[in-house]
C-alpha positions in Angstrom: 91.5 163.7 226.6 91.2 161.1 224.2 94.0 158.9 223.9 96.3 159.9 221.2 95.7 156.6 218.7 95.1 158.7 215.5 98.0 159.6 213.9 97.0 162.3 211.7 95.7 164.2 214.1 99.3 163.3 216.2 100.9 165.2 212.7 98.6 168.4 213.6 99.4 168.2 217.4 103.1 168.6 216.4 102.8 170.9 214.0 100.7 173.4 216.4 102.4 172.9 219.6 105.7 174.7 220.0 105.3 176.9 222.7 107.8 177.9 225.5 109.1 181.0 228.3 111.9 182.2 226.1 111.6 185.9 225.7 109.7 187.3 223.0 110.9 188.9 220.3 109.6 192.7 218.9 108.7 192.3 215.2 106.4 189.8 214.4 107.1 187.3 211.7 103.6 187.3 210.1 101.2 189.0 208.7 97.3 189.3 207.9 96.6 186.9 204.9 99.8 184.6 205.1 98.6 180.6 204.3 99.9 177.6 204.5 99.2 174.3 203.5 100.5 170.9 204.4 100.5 167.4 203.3 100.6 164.5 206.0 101.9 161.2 205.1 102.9 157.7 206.7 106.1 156.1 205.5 106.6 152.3 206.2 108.4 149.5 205.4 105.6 147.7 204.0 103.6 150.0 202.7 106.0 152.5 201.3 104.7 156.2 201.1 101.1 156.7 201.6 99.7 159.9 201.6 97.1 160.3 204.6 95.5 163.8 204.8 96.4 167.5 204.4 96.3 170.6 207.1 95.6 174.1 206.4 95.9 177.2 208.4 95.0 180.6 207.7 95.4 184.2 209.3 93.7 187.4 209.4 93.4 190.5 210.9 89.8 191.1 212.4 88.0 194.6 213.0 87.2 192.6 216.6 88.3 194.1 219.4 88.8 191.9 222.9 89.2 193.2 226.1 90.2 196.3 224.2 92.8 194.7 222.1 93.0 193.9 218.6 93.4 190.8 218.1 94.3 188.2 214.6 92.1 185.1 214.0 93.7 181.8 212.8 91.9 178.9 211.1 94.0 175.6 211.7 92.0 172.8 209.0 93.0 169.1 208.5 91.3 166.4 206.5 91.8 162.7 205.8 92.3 161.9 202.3 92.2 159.2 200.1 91.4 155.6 201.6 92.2 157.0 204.6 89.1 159.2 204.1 86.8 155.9 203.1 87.9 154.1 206.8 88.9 156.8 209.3 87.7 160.0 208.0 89.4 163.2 209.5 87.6 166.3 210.2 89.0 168.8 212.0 88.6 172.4 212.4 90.5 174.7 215.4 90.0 178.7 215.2 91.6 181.2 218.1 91.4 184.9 218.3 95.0 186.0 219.9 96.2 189.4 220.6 97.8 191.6 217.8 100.5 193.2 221.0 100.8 190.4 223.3 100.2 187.4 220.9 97.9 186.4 223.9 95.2 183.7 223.5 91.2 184.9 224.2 89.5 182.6 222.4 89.7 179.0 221.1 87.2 177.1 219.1 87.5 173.2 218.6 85.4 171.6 216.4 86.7 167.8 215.4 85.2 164.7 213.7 87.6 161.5 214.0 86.3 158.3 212.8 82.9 159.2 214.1 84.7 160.6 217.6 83.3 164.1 217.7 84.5 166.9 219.7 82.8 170.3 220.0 84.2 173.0 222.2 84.5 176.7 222.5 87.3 178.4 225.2 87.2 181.5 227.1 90.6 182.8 228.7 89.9 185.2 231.2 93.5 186.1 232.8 92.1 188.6 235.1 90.7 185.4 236.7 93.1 183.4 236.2 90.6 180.9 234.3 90.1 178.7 231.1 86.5 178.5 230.8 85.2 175.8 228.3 81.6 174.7 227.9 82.3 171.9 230.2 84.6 172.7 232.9 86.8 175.8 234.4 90.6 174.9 234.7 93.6 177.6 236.4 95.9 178.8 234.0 99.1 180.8 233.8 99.5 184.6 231.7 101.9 182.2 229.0 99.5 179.4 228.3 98.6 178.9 225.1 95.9 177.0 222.6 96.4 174.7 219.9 96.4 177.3 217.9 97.8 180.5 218.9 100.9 178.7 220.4 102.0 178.2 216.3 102.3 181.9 216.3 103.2 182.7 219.4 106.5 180.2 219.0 107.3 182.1 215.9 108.1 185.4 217.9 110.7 183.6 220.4 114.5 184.7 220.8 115.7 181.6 220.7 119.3 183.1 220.3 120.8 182.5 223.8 119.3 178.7 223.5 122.7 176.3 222.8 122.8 173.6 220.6 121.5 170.2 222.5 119.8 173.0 224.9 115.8 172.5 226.1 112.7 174.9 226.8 110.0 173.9 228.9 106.4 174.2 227.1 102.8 174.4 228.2 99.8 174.3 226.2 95.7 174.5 226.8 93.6 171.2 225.0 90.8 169.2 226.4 90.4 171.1 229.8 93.7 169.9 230.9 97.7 172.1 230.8 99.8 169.8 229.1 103.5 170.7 229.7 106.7 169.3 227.9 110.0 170.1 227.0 112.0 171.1 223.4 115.4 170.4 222.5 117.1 172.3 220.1 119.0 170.2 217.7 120.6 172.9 215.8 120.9 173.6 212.5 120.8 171.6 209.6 120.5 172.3 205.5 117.4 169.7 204.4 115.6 169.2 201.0 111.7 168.6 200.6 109.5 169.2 197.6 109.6 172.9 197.8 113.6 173.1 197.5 116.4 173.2 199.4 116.0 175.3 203.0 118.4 176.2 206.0 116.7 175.1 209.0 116.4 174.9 212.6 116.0 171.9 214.1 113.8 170.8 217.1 112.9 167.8 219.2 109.5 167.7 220.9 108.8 165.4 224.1 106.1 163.1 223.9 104.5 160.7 226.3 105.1 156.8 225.4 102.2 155.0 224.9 100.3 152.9 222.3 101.4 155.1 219.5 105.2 156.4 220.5 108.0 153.5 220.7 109.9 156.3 223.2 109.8 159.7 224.0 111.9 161.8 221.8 110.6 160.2 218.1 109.1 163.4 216.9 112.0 166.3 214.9 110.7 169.5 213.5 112.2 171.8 211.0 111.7 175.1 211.2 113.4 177.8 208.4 116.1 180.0 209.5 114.8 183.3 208.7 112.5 185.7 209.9 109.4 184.0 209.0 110.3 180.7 211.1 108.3 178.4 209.1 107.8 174.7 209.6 108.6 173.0 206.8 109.2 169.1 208.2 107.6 167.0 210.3 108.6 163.9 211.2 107.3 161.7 213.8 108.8 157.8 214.0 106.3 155.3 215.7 106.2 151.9 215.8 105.0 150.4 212.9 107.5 153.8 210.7 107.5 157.0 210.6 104.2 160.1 210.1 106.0 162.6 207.8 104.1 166.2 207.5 105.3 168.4 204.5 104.8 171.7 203.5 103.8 171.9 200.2 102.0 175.5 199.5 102.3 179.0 200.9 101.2 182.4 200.3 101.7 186.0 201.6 104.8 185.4 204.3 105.7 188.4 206.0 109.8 188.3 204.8 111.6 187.0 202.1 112.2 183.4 202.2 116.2 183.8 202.6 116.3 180.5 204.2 115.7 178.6 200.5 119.1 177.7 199.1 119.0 178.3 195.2 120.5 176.2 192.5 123.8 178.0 190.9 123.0 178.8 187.0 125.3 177.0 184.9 127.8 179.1 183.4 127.3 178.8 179.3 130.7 177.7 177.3 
């Protein structure tokens, strides 16, 4: 895997990547059609606010059947933008094909353009065997492992109930050949503001690896709503030189009502 040096696609990596063993909940919290649509930023001293790229993803229901099983297809989409986009530019494109019953992954398709660093690659999970099988290699994997992808939905299903506040989760996901495994602490909860309102959240600290990017291994907090659609709404990831920030700021067709949003009191007229 190439090393993690490009911070926008380090925004999309967090976003995508909350996966764990918990058990998994009955009702799914999306639906066929639901969109969302994020804006990825880097907040310094120096520079102040600059806005680096966006990041889409997308979710339908397919008449494709796998293995006998119906199965959803998700389109994760992120793009530099503005002189970001004239220096480094960002295109990347993930799909998967995961099961409507078992929120399972079967296929992944990774297709990525990074500052001229191009990865093309297409995934087959065959759990009968016990196999990833990518156009380059074959690599043993467990029934819970996950892609880029299919992990954002399959994290959205969790019972996290019986997790304690300043309590962890182990997590394991499929990228680049290779099972990457970690380990989430739940924060708690916690009432934030962004540009969509005022939300009720969940809070969530990823482990990272420290490198030439991270300053140490905990810098990256993730806020989830706390309703039954369990949607990220915050990202934000310090590094050494500030912070990455990723924001949602667009969403369409959620499963729920979005009880987690706090509305503003009317003022009572004299």
């Amino acid at each position: 895997m190439k090393p993690l040096n490009n911070l926008f696609y380090l925004a999309v990596l967090m976003l995508f990547t909350l996966i764990s063993k918990q058990s998994f909940a009955q009702e799914l919290p999306f639906k066929s059609g639901e969109e969302f649509s994020f804006f990825f930023y880097y907040d310094a001293p120096l520079l102040g606010k600059l806005y680096a790229g966006k990041a889409f993803l997308e979710l339908d229901k397919t008449e494709e059947k796998i293995n006998g099983n119906s199965v959803f297809h998700a389109v994760g989409r992120g793009n530099s933008i503005g002189s970001l986009d004239f220096f480094y530019k960002v295109r990347d494109r993930f799909e998967t094909w995961f099961g409507e019953s078992n929120i399972r992954t079967y296929k992944f398709m990774r297709r990525t353009n990074e500052g001229g660093y191009i990865v093309e690659d297409d995934v087959l999970f065959d759990y009968e065997k016990g196999k990833a099988i990518s156009r380059h290699a074959e690599k043993d994997i467990t029934e819970k492992v996950q892609d880029l992808v299919s992990a954002f939905y399959f994290a959205r299903t969790l019972d996290i109930s019986s997790i304690p506040e300043g309590g962890n989760f182990p997590i394991d996901f499929y990228l680049d050949d290779s099972i990457y495994t970690s380990v989430i602490f739940y924060e708690g909860k916690e009432i934030i503001e962004t540009r969509l309102g005022k939300f009720r959240t969940m809070k969530f600290k990823p482990m990272v690896v420290e490198g030439e990017v991270f300053a140490n291994p905990y810098p990256m907090f993730l806020w989830v709503t706390d309703d039954k659609n369990r949607i990220p709404i915050l990202i934000k990831s310090d590094v050494i030189f500030g912070s990455v920030k990723a924001e949602l700021y667009k969403f369409k067709n959620l499963k729920y009502p979005l009880d987690s949003k706090i509305e503003k009191k009317k003022k009572k007229k004299k």
